[in-house]
C-alpha positions as CSV (number, residue, x, y, z in Angstrom):
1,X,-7.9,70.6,-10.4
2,X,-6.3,68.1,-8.0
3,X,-4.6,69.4,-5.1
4,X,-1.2,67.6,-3.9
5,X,-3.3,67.5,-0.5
6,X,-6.1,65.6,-2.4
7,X,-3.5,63.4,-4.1
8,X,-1.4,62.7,-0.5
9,X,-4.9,61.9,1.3
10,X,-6.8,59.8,-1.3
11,X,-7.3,55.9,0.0
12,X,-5.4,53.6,-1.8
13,X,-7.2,51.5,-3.4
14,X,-8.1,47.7,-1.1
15,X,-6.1,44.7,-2.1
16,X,-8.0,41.3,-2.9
17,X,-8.5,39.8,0.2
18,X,-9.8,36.2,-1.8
19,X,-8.4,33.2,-2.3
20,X,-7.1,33.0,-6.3
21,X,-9.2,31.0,-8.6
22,X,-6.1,28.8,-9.5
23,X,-4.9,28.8,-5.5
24,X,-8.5,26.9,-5.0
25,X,-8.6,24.6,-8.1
26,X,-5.7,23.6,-6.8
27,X,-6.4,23.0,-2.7
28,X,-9.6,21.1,-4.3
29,X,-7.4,18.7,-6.3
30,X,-5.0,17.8,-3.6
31,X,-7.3,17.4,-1.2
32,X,-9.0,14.8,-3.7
33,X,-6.1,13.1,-3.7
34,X,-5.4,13.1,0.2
35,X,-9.0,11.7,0.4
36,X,-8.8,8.6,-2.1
37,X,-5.1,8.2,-0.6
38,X,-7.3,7.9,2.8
39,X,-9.6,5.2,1.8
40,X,-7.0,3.2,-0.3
41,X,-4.9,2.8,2.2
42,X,-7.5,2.2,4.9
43,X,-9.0,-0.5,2.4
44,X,-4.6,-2.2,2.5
45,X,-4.8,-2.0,6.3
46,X,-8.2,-3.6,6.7
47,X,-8.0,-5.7,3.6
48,X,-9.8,-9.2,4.2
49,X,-10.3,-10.1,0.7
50,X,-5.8,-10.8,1.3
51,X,-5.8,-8.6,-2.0
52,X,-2.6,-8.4,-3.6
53,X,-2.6,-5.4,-5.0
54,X,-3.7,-3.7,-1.9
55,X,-0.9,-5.7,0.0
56,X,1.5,-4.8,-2.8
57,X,1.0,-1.1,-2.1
58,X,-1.6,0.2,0.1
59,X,-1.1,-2.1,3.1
60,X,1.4,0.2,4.8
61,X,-0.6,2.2,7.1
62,X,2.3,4.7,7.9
63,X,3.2,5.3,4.6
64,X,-0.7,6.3,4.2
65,X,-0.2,8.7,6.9
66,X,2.3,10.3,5.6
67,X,0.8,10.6,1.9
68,X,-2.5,11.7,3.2
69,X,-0.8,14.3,6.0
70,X,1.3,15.5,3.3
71,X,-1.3,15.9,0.7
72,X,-3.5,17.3,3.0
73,X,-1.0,20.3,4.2
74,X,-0.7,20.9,0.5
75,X,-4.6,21.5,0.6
76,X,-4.8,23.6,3.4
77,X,-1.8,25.7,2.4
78,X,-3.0,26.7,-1.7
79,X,-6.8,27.0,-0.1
80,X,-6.8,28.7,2.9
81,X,-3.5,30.8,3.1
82,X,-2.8,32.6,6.3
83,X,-2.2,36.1,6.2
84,X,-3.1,37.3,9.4
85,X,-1.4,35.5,11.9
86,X,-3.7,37.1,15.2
87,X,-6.9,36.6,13.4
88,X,-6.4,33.1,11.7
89,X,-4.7,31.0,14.5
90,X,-7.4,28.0,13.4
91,X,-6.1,27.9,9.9
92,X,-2.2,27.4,11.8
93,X,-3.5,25.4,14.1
94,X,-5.0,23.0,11.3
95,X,-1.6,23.3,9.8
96,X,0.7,22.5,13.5
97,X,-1.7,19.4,13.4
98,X,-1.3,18.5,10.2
99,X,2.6,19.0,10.6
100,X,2.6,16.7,14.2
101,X,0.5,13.6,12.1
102,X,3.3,13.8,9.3
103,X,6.1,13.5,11.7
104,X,4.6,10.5,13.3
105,X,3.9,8.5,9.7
106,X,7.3,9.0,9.2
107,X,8.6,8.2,12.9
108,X,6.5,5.0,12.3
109,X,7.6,4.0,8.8
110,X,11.4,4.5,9.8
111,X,10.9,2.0,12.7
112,X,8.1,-0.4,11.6
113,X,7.0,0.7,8.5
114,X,10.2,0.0,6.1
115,X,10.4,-3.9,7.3
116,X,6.6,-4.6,8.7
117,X,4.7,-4.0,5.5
118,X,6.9,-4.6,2.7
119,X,5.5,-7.5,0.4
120,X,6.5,-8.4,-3.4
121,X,4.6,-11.7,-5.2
122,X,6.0,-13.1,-8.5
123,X,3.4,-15.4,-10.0
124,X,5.7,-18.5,-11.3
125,X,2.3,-20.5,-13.1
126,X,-1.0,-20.5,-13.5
127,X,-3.3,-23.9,-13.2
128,X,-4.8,-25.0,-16.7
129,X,-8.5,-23.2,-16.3
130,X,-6.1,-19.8,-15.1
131,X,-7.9,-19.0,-12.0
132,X,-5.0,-20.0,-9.5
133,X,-1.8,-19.5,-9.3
134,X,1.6,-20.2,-7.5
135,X,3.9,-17.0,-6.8
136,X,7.2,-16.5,-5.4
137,X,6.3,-14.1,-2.4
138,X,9.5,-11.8,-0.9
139,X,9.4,-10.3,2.7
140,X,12.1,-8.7,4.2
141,X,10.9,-10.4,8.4
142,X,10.2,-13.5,6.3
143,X,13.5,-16.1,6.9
144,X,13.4,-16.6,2.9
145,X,11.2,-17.0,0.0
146,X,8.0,-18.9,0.3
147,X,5.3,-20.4,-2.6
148,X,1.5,-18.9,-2.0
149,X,-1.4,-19.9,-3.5
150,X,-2.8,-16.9,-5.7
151,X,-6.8,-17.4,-6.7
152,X,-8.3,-14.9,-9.3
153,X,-6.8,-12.7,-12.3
154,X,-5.6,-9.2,-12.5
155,X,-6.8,-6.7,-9.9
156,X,-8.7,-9.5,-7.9
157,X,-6.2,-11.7,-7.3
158,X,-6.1,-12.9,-3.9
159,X,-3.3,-14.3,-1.7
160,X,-5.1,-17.6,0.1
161,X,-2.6,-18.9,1.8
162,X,1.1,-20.0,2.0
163,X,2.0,-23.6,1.2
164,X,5.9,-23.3,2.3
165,X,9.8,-22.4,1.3
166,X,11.4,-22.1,-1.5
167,X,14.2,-24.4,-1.1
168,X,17.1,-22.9,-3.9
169,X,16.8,-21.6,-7.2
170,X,16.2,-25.4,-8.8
171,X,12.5,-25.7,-7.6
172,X,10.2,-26.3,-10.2
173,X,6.0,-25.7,-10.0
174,X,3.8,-27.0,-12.3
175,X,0.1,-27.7,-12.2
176,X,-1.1,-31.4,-12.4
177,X,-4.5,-30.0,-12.3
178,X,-6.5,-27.3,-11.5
179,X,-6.3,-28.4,-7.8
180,X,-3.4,-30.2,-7.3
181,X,0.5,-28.9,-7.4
182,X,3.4,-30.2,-7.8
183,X,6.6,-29.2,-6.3
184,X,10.2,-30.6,-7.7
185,X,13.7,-29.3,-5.8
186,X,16.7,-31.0,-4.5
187,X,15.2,-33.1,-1.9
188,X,12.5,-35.1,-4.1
189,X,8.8,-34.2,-5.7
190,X,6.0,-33.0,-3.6
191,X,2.5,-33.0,-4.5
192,X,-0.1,-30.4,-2.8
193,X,-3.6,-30.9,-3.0
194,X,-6.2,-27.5,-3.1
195,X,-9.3,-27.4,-1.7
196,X,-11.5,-27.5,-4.7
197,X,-13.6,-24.3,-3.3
198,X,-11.3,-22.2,-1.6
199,X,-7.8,-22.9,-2.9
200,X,-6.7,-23.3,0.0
201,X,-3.5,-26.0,0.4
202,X,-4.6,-29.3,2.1
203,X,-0.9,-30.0,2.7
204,X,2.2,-27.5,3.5
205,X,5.8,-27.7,3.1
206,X,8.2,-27.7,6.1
207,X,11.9,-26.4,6.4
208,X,13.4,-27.1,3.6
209,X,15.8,-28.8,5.8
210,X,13.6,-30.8,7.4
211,X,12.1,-32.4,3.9
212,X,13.7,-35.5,3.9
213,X,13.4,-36.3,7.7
214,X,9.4,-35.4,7.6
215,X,9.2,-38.4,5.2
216,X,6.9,-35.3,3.0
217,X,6.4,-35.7,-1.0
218,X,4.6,-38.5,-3.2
């Protein structure tokens, strides 16, 4: 028979000192995503294909730093918890790291990030064969509007280069061919050859205010 001593002194029985399966899964996950996060947005920074879907999205390097710190906090918390705070001062030292990067992708992306980075392209036509375009592209340290020259479809699409302002809501693009352009707004009709290879716009619009006094169009 069990004595009450035997009972009082009998070791209780050790807690799981593991990680849980799910806890794991988990940190594995997000720190997948904290790693493609890391290269996308690397790829938007560096970017010298002028991609517009990178510039689109991924071109903000602070914003990156704050996903990836973020996502990466989330990792570190679900997959390596600290519960000893004398014998695991590595694990919140990773974390006070971790912490310090996040604070300064957000320090940056409240001062620079917000207005530097921003970029928005509306394609307004496409030339007959479809592999150029003209688009409307908005930045918020760009005085207004301006048309660029878009070359490829969907995911490559590239921005080559910008061929000038969009001078009121009345301009009118069209294609004469697939390397010529034609502009039509208040101030008369302007035609803007593309380099047959590249795209790229052999002429440029000026102010939209110095049109007429540049003696530009046809």
């Amino acid at each position: 028979m069990t004595t009450a001593m035997q009972r009082i002194t009998r070791p209780l029985p050790e807690k799981p000192t593991g990680v849980p399966k799910w806890r794991t899964v988990l940190a594995w996950v997000v720190g997948g995503v904290a790693a493609v996060a890391a290269v996308v947005f690397g790829l938007g920074s560096w970017n010298p294909w002028n991609n517009v879907l990178l510039m689109g999205w991924f071109a903000n390097p602070f914003l990156g730093v704050m996903v990836v710190s973020v996502s990466a906090y989330v990792a570190v918390w679900l997959g390596s918890p600290v519960r000893n705070e004398a014998r695991q001062r590595k694990r919140i030292g990773v974390r006070v790291a971790i912490i310090v990067v996040a604070f300064a992708g957000f320090g940056g992306y409240g001062v620079w990030g917000i207005f530097a980075y921003d970029y928005e392209g509306e394609e307004v036509v496409r030339s007959p064969d479809g592999e150029r375009a003209v688009a409307v592209v908005t930045r918020t340290w760009a005085p207004d509007p301006r048309f660029h020259v878009y070359e490829g479809v969907g995911w490559r699409t590239a921005d080559v280069a910008e061929i000038g302002p969009v001078c009121g809501s009345g301009d009118d693009v069209v294609f004469l061919d697939d390397h010529t352009i034609e502009i039509s707004n208040n101030y008369g009709e302007f035609r803007i050859p593309l380099d047959p290879d590249t795209g790229a716009p052999l002429d440029r619009l000026v102010r939209c205010d110095r049109l007429e006094s540049e003696g530009f169009g046809p």
